[in-house]
MARKOL-375836 format. One record per residue: residue in three letters; x, z, y of N, C-alpha, C, O in turn. Coordinates in steps of 0.05 Angstrom, whole numbers, plus 5000, padded with zeros to 4 digits. Layout:
BEGIN
ALAXZYXZYXZYXZY/...
This chain:
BEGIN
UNK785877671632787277681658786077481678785177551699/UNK786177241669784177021685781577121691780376981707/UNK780277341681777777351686777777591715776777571737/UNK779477801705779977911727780477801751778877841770/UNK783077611754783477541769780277341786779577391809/UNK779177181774777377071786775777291801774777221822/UNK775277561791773477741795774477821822773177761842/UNK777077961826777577981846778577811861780177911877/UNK778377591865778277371893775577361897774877391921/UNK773977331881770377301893770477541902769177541923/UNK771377801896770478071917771578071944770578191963/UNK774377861946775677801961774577691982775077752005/UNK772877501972771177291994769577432005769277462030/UNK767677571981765377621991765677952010763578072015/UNK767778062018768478242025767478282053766378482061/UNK767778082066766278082098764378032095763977802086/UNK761878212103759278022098758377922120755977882121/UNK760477852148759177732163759377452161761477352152/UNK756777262171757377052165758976952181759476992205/UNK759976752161762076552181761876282172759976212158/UNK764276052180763675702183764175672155763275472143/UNK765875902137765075772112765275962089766775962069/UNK763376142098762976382077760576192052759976262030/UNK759876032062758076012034758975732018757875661998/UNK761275562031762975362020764975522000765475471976/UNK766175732020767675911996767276061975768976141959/UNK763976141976763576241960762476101936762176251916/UNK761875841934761375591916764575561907764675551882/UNK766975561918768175461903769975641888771575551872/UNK769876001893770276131876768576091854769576171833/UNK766175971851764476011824764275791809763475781786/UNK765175591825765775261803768075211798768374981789/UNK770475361802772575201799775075481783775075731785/UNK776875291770777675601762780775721779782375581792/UNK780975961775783376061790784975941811784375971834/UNK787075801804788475731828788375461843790175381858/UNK785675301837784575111846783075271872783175211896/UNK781675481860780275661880780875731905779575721925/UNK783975821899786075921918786375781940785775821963/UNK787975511923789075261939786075261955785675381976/UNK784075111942782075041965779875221986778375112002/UNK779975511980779675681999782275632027781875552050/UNK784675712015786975672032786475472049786375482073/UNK786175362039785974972054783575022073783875052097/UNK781775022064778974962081778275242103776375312117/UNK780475322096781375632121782975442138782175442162/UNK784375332134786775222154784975012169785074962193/UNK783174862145782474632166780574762182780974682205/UNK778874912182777275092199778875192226777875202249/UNK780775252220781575412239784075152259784775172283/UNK784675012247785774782265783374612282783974532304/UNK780774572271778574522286777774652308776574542326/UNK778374922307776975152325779875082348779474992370/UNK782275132338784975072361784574872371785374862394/UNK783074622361783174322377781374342394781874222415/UNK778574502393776774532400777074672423775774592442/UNK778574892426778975112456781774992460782575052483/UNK783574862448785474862474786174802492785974562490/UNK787374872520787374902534788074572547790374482546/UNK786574472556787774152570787573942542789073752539/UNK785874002526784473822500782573652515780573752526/UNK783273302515782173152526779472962512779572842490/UNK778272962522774572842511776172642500778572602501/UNK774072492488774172312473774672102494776972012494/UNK772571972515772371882540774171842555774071672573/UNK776772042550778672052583778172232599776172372600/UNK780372232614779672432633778072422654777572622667/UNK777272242660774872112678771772292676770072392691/UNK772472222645769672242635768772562634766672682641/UNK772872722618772773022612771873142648769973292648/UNK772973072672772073202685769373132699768373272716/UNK768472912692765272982706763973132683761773212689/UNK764873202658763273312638762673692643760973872638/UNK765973642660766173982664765174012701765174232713/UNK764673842711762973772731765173942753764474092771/UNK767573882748769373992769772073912770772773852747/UNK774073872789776873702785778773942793778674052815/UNK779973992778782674212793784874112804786173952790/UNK785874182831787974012840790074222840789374442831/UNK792674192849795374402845795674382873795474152881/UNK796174542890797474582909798374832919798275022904/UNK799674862952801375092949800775132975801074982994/UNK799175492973798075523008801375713026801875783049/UNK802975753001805575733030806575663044808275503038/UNK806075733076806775643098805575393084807275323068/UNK802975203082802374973068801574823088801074583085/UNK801375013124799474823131801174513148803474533156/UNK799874333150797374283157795174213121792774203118/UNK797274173099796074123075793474213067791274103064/UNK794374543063793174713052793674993053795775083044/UNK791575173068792375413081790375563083788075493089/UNK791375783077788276003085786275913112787075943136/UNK783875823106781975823134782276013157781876233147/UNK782776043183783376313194780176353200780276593207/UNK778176293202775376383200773776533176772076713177/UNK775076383152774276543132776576623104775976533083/UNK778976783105780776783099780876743069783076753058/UNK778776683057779076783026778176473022777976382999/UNK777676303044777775983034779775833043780975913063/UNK780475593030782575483044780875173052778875053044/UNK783275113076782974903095785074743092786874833077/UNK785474503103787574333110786373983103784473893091/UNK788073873116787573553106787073513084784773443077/UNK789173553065789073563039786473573023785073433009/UNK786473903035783274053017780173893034777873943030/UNK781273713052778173603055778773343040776873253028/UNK781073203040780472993033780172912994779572712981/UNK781273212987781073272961778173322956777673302932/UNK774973412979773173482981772273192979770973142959/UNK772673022993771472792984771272622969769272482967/UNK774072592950774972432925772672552910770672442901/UNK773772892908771273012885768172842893767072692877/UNK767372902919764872872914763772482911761472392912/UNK766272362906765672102903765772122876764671952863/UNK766672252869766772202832764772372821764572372796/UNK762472582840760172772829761772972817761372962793/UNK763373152824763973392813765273542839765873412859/UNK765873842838766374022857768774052857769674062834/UNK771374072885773874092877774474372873773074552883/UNK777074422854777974692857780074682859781474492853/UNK780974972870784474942890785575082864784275232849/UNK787675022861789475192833793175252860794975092867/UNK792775452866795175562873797875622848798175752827/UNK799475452866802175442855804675402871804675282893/UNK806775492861809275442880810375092886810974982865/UNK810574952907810874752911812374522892811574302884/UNK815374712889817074542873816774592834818474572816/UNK814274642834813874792808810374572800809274642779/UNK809674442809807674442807806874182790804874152776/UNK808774002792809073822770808673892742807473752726/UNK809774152738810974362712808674402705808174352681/UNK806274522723803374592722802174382709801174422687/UNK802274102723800573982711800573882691798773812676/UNK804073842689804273812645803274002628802773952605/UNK802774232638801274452623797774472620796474642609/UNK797274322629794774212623791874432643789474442642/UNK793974582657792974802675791574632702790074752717/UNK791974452705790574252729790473902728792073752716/UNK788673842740788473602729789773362749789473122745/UNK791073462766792173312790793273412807792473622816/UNK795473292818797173512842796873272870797073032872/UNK796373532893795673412914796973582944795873762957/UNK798773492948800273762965802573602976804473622962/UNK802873442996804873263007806373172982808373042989/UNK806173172960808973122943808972682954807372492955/UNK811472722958812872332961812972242932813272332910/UNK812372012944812371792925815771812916817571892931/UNK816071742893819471702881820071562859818571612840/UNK821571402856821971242834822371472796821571402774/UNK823871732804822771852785821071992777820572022754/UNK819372142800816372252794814672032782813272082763/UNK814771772794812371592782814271442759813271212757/UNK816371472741817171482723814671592700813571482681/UNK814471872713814272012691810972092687809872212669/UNK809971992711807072102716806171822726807671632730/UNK803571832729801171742744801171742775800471952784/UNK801871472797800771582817798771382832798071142828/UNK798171582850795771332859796771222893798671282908/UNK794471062895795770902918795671092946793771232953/UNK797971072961797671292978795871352998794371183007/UNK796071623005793671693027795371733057794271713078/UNK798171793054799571803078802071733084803771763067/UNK802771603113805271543112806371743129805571833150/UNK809471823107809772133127812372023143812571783147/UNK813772153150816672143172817472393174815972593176/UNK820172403172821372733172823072703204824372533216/UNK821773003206822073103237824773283240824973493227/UNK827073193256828573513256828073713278827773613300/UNK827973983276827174133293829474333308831074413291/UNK829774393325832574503330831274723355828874723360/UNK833074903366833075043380832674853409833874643416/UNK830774983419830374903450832274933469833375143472/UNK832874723484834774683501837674723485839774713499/UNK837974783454840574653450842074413457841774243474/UNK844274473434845974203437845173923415846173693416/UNK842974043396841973863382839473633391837173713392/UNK840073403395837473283407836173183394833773153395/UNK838473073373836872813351838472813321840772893321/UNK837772763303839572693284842472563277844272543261/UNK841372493301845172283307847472553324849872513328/UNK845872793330848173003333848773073316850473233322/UNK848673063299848973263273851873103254853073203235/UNK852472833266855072783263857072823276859272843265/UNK856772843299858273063318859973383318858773593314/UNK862773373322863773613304862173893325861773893349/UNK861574063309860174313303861774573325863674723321/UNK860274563345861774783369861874973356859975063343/UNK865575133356865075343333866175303322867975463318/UNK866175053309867274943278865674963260863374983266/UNK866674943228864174933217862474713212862674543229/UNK860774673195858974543187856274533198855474753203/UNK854174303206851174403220850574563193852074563173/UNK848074723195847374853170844074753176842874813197/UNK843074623161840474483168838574493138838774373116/UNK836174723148834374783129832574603115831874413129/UNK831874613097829974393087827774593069827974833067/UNK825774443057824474433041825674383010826274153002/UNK825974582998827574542966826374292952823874322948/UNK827274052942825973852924824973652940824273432931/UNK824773712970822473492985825073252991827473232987/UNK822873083005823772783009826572873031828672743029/UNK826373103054828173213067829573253062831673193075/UNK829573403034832673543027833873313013836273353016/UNK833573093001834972842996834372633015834572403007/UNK833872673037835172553064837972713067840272653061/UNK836972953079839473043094842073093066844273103076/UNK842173113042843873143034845072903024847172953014/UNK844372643024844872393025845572283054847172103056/UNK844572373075844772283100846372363119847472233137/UNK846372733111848172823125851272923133852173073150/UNK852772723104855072703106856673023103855873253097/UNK859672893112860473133105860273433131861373653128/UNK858773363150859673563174856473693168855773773190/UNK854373733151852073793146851873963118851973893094/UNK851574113125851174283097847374363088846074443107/UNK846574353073844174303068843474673054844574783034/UNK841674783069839874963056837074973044835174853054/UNK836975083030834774993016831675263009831575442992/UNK829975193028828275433030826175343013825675103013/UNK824675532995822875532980819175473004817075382996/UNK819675553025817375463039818375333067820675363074/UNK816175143085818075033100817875153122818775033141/UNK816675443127815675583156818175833152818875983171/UNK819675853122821575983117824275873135825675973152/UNK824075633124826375533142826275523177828075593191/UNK823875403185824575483217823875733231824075753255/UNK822875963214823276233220826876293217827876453233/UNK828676153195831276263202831976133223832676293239/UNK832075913231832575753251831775813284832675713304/UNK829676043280828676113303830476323310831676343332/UNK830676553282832676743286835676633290837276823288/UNK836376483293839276363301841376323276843676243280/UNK840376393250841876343228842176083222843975993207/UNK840976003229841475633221841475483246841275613267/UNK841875163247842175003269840174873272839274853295/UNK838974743250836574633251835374633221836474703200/UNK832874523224830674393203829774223204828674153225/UNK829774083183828673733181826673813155826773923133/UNK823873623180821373743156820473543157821773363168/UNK817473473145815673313139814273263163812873463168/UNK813973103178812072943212809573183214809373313235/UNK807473243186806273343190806073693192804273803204/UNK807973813180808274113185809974143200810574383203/UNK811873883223813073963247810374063263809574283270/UNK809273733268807073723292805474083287805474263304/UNK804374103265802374323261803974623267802474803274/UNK805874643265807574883272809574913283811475063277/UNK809474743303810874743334810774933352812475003369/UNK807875053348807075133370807075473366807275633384/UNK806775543339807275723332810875863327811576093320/UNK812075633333814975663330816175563356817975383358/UNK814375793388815775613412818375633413818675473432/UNK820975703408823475763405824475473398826575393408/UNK822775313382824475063370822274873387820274903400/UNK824374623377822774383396823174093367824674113347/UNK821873913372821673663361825373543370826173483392/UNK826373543353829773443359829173113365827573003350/UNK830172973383829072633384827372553360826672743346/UNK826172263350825572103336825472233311827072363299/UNK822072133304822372163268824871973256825571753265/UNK825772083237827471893223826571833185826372023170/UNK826271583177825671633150822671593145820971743154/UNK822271403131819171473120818671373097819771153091/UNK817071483080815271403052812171523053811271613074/UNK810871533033808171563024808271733008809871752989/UNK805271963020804972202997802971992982801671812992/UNK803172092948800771962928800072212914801272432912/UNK797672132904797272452889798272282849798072052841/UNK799372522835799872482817797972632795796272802799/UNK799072502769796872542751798272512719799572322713/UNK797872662707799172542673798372252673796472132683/UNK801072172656801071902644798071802628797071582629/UNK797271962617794071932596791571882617789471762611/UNK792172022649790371982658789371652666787371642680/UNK790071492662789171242682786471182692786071082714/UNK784271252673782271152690780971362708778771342719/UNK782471582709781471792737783471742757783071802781/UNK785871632749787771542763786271292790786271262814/UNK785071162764783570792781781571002803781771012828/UNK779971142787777371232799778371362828777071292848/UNK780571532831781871682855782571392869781471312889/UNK783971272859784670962885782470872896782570812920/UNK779970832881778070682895776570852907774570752919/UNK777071162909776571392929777671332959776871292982/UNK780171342941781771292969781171032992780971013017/UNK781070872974780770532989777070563004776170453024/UNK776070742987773370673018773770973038772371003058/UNK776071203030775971323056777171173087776471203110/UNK779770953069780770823085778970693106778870753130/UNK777270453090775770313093773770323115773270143131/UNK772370623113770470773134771870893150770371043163/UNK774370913159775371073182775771353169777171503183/UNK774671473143774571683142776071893142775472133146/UNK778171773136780971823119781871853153782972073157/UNK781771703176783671663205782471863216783971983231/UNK779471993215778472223224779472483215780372663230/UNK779372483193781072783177783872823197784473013211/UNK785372573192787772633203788572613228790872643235/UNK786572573243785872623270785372943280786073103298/UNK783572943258782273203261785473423269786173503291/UNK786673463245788673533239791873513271793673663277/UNK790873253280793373223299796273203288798373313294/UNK795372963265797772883250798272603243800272513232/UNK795272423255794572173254796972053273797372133296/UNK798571803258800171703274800671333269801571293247/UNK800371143280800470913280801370843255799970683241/UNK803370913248803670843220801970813190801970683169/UNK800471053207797571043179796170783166795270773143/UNK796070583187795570313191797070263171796070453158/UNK798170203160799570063138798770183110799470063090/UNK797570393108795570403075794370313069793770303045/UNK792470133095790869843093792369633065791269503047/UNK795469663074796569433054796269493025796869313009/UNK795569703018795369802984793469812973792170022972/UNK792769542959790469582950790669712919788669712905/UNK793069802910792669912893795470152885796770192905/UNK796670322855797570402856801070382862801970242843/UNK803170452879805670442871807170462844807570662830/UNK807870232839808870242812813170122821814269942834/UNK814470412802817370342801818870082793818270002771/UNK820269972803821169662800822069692769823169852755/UNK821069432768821569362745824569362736826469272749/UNK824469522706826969502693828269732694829969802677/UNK827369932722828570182724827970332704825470342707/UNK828670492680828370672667830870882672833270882672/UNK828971042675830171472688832471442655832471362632/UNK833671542669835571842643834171972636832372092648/UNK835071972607834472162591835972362575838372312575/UNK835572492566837172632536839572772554839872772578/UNK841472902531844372982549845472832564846972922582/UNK845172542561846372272583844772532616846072532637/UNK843272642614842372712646843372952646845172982663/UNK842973092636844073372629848173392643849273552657/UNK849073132628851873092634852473022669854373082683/UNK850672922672850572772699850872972724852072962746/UNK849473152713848673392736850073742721849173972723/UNK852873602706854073892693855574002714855974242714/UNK856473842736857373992759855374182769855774422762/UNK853574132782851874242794851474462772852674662779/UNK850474492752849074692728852574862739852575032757/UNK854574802726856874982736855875132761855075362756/UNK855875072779855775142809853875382810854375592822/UNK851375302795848975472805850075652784850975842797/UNK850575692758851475832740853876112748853676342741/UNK856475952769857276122790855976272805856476512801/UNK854276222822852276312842851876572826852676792833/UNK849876482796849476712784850676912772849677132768/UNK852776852767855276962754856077222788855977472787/UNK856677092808857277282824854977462840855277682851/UNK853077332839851077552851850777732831850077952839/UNK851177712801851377922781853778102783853478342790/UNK856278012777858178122782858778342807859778562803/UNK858078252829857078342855855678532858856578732869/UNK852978512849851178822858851278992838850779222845/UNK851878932812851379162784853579362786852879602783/UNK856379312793857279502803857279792816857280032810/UNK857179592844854779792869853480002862854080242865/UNK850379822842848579872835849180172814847980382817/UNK850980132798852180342781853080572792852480802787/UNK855180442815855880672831853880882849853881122851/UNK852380682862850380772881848080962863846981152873/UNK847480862834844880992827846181282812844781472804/UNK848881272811850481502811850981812824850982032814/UNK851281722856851381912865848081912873847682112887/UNK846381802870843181872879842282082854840982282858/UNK843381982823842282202807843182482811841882682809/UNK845282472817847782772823846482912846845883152846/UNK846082682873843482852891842782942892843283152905/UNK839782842871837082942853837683222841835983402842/UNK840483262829840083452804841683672816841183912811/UNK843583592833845483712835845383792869846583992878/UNK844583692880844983682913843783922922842684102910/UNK844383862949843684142963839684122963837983972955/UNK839884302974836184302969834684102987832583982983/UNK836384093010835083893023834583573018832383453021/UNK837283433009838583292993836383122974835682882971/UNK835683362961834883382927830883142935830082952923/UNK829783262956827383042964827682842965826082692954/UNK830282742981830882563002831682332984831782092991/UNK832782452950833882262927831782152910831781932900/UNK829382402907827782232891825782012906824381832896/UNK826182092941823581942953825381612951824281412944/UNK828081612959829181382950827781162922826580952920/UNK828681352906828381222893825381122869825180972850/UNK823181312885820781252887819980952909818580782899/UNK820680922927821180832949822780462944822780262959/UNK823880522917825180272916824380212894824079962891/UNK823880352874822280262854819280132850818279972835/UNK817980352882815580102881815179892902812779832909/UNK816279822909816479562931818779352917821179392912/UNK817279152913818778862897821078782912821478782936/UNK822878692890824978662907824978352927826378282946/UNK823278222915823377922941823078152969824478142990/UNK821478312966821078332994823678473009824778413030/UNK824078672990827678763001828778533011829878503033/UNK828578372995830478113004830277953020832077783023/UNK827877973035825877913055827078073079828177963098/UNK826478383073827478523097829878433102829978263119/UNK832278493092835078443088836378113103838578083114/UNK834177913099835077673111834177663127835777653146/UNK830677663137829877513151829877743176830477673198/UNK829477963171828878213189831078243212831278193236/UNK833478393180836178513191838178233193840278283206/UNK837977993185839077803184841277763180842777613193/UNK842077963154844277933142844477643130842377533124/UNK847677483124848577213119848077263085848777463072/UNK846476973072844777003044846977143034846277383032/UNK849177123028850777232998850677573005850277732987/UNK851177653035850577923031848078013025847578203010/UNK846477883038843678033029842777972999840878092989/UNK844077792987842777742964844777962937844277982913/UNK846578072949848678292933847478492948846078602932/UNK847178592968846578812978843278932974842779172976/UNK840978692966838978702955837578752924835378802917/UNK839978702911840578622877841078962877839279132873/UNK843279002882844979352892842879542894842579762883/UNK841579432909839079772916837379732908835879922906/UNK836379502898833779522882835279602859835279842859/UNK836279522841838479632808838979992814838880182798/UNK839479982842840280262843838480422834838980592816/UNK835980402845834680592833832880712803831480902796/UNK833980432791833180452760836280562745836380692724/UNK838380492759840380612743841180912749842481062734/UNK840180982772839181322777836881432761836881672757/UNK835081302751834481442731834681512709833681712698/UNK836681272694837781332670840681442670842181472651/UNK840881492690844081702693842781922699844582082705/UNK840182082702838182222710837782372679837682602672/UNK837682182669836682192641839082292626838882522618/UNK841282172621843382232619844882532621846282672606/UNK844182542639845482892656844482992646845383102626/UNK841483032654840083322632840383272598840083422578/UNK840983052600841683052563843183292552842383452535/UNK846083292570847183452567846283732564844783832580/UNK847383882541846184262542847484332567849584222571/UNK846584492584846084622605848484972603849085142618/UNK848984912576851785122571854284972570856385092567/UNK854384692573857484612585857684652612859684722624/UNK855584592622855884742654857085002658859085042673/UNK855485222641856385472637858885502645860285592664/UNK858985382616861885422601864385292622866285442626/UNK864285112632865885032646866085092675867384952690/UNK864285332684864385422703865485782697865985932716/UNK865585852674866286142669868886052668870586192680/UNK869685812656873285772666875085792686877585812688/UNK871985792711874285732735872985462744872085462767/UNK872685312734872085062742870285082771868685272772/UNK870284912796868684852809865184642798864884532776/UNK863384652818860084502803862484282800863384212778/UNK863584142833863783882833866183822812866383582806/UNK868083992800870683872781868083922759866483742756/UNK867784112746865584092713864183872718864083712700/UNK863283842734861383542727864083262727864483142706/UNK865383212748866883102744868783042717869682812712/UNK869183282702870783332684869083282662869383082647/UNK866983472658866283512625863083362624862083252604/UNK861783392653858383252652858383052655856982932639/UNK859482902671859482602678860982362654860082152646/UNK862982492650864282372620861882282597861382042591/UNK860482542585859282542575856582472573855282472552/UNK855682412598852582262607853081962606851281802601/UNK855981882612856381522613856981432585857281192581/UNK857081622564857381542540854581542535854481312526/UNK852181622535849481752532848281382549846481272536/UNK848781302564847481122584848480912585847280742597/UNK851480832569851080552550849780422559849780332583/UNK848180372537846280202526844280152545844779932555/UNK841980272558842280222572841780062605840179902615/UNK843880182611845380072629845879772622844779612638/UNK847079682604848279512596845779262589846479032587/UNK843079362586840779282580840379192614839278972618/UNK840979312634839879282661841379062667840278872679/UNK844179042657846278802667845978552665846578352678/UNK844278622634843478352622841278262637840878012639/UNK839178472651836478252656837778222685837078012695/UNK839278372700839978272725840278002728839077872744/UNK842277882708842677562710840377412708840377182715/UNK838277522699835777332705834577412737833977242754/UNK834477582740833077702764834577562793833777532816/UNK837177482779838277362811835777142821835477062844/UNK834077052800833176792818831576802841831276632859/UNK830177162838829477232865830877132886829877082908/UNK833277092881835177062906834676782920835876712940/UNK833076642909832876282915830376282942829676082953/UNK829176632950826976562973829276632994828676613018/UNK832376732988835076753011836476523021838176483038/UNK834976333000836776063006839175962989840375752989/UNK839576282968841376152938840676022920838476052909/UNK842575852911840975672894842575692867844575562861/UNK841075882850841776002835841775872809840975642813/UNK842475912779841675782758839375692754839075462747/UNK837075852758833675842751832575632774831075442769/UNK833475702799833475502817834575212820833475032833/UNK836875202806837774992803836474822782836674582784/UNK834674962758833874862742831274732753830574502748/UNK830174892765827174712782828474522796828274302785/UNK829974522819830374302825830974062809829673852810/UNK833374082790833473892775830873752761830373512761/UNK829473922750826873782727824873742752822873622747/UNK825173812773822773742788823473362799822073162796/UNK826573382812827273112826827372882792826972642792/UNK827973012774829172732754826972742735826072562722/UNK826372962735822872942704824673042693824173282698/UNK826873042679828473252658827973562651829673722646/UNK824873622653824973922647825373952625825874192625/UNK825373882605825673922575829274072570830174282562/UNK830773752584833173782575834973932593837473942588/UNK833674092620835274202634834774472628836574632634/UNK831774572614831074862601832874902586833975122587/UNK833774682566834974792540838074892549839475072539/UNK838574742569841774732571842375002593844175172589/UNK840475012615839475302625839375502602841475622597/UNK837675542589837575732566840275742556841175972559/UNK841975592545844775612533846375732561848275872552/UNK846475722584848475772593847576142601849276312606/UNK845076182601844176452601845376652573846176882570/UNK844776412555845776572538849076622535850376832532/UNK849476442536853576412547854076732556855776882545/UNK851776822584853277032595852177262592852977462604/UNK850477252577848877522563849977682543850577922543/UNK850077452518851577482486853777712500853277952502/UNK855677602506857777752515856878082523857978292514/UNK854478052541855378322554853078482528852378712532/UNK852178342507850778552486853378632459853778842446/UNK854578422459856878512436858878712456860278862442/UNK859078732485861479012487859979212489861079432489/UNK856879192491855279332487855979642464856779872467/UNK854979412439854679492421858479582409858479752391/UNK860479502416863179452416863579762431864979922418/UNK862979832448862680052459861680302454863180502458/UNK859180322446857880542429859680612404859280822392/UNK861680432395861880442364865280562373866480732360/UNK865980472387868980582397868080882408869181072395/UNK866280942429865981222432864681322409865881522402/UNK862881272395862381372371864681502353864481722343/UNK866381372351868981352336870281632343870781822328/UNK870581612371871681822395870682122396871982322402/UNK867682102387866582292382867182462356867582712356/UNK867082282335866782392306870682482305871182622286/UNK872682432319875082512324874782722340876582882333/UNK873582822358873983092369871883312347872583532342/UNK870183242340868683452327870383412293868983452273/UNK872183362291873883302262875483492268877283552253/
């Protein structure tokens, strides 16, 4: 039996005859060693092979050297930034559209070429891009992000390249002049409603600053927010000095509201492991300063402002005062269980809200289709051709920014017709399930089309479409987060913000994930609670 067995593991080995890293190691130690020594150390020297080859390609595996060293080796630096509405940062060139331009991207052009390697742009969503670079997908983020006592907690930053000031922008010739109206009670009544940048240094001004007569919205880009502001949905926007000045002019409706108010320093950040590409970017920085070069860019730009003068004073990186250590663990998680509630609501009712509708609505569109008059019968499937291929941000796009419906309707009334037309096709599906002799049959009775379907087809297609349906309910509650480019700030949304402002992405995923699951579980057990009761219902009428 031992002999067999040895026989067939050596046929075993030798079965591939292509070579590989250790077809002829393995095949030595099928012939010197006996049976399950063989095993064990084939097994083994498979695993260590193949853990060599994973250390070897994965993705953000750092040289021996540092990262200093890994990126002049790969003779190129990837930075993170975000060309929405990005400019003056970072923005499509309007000369050559498929390159991008901005302060940023030149002065990111010269760090690279002080360190001998080529830069590259890595597009990403603004308040997400931190997330990027723990993923080992870029080697540095460079995109206005502020200096903060918990970003440089948790990361690398270097000594700054700008001093910014946040601008509020308001309607021309309003009643808003300066920030100091905005304590002033609200003609109308009501609250100011004042847009920001989701996560930026703005939106924790104004929601720290702006007391209780200020309600804070929160736009995923910042040309989002003074496009509502232009359309008259909002009162104002408080942005960053440099994407007021640069898109003023393209937004003549608004004006510069009095005085910057507020200032800190953008730094570019970097993993904790990085430090000596960290040093190497500072002493980039310190001779752009040095040569003017750095005051030309931002000249160039028309964003250079007296204050710049004072990065002279840094000769090196911002480091958080001593003694401060961030939250961690559920201690942060607890801190911010209000808020997780809140957004968790948000999501709870924009679900509750359109699936309904959506049920109802993708209802009478299948009945249309199948059932309608002939003219009817086009006009149902071009719908829902029509809504099926156009994404729903952009519905939700049309719906706010277009027709300028107020966020909670457009974000239920967008959820609604995009759902509608996937739940018209499985009530589509449904109907013809049915044999085509209960129709008959329930029309040789006497019955009218519209009572037999009412009566005996429609009954019987919502038992058929379950599941489901009930499958659509469930991913809807993820899908609300589309709703966060309306200005809702939904669970998924709430969760970037949180891990973006405190570094807690770990412990706000997990507790996100539990509260998704909280409202899912449920709707798969009446699910399945359901099929088994009409099941039941069924096997009693055919008894």
């Amino acid at each position: 039996m031992e002999e067999d067995s040895g026989a067939s593991e050596s046929d075993a080995c030798e079965e591939d005859p292509r070579p590989s890293l250790g077809a002829a190691t393995c095949a030595g130690l099928v012939r010197s060693t006996p049976s399950p020594i063989r095993r064990a150390r084939c097994v083994g020297f498979g695993l260590y092979c193949l853990l060599i080859m994973v250390w070897i390609t994965a993705p953000g595996a750092v040289a021996v050297g540092g990262a200093l060293e890994r990126v002049r080796a790969a003779g190129r630096i990837v930075y993170g930034s975000d060309m929405e509405g990005g400019g003056p940062y970072a923005f499509p060139d309007p000369t050559a559209p498929r390159e991008t331009t901005g302060f940023e991207v030149e002065i990111m052009a010269q760090l690279a070429a002080d360190l001998g390697v080529r830069p590259v742009f890595s597009q990403g969503q603004w308040d997400k891009l931190l997330q990027v670079l723990d993923s080992g997908r870029t080697d540095l983020v460079l995109n206005g992000y502020e200096w903060t006592e918990s970003r440089a907690s948790g990361y690398l930053a270097t000594r700054p390249y700008y001093v910014y000031q946040l601008q509020l922008m308001a309607p021309r010739g309003g009643v808003i002049g300066s920030w100091a109206d905005l304590a002033k009670p609200r003609p109308g009544g009501g609250r100011w409603k004042v847009g920001v940048l989701v996560g930026s240094a703005a939106d924790e001004f104004a929601a720290r600053q702006g007391g209780p007569q200020v309600e804070v919205v929160r736009f995923d880009g910042a040309t989002d927010a003074m496009t509502a502001v232009q359309n008259g949905q909002y009162d104002a926007t408080l942005q960053d000095l440099p994407a007021a000045l640069f898109y003023r002019e393209r937004y003549p409706a608004l004006e510069l509201a009095g005085p910057p108010v507020s200032r800190g320093y953008y730094v570019i950040y970097l993993r904790k492991s990085d430090e000596d590409l960290r040093d190497a970017l500072d002493r980039g920085i310190g001779r752009m300063i040095a040569s003017g070069t750095l005051e030309s860019i931002l000249r160039k730009y028309g964003i250079w402002t007296e204050s710049q003068r004072d990065l002279t004073k840094f000769q090196g990186p911002l480091e958080p005062a001593a003694g401060v250590r961030p939250e961690r663990g559920w201690a942060l998680v607890a801190r911010y269980k209000t808020v997780l509630l809140d957004a968790t609501l948000v999501t709870i009712g924009l679900s509750l809200g359109s699936m309904p509708l959506a049920m109802a609505l993708g209802l009478v569109i299948a009945l249309a289709g199948l059932h309608g008059p002939a003219v009817v019968r086009p006009l149902a499937r071009g719908y829902v051709e029509l809504i099926r291929g156009t994404p729903l941000m952009l519905q939700l796009f049309v719906l706010f920014y277009l027709l300028r419906l107020p966020p909670w309707v457009a974000g239920v009334a967008g959820l609604a017709i995009n759902y509608s037309a996937y739940e018209a096709e499985i009530y589509r599906a449904g109907l013809q399930a049915i044999p085509i002799g209960q129709m008959e049959a329930a029309l040789a009775l006497g019955m009218s089309r519209a009572t037999a379907l009412r009566r005996v087809i429609i009954p019987q297609a919502v038992r058929i479409v379950i599941p489901p349906v009930t499958n659509d309910f469930i991913a809807l509650f993820k899908d609300t987060s589309v709703c966060s480019v309306i200005t809702l700030v939904e669970l998924t949304k709430e969760y970037s913000i949180l891990a973006n402002s405190t570094g807690g992405a770990i412990e706000f995923a997990l507790a996100v994930a539990v509260l998704y699951l909280l409202m899912s579980v449920p709707l798969s057990w009446f699910s399945r609670w359901s099929e088994a009761r009409l099941g039941r219902s069924r096997e009693g009428v055919v008894a």
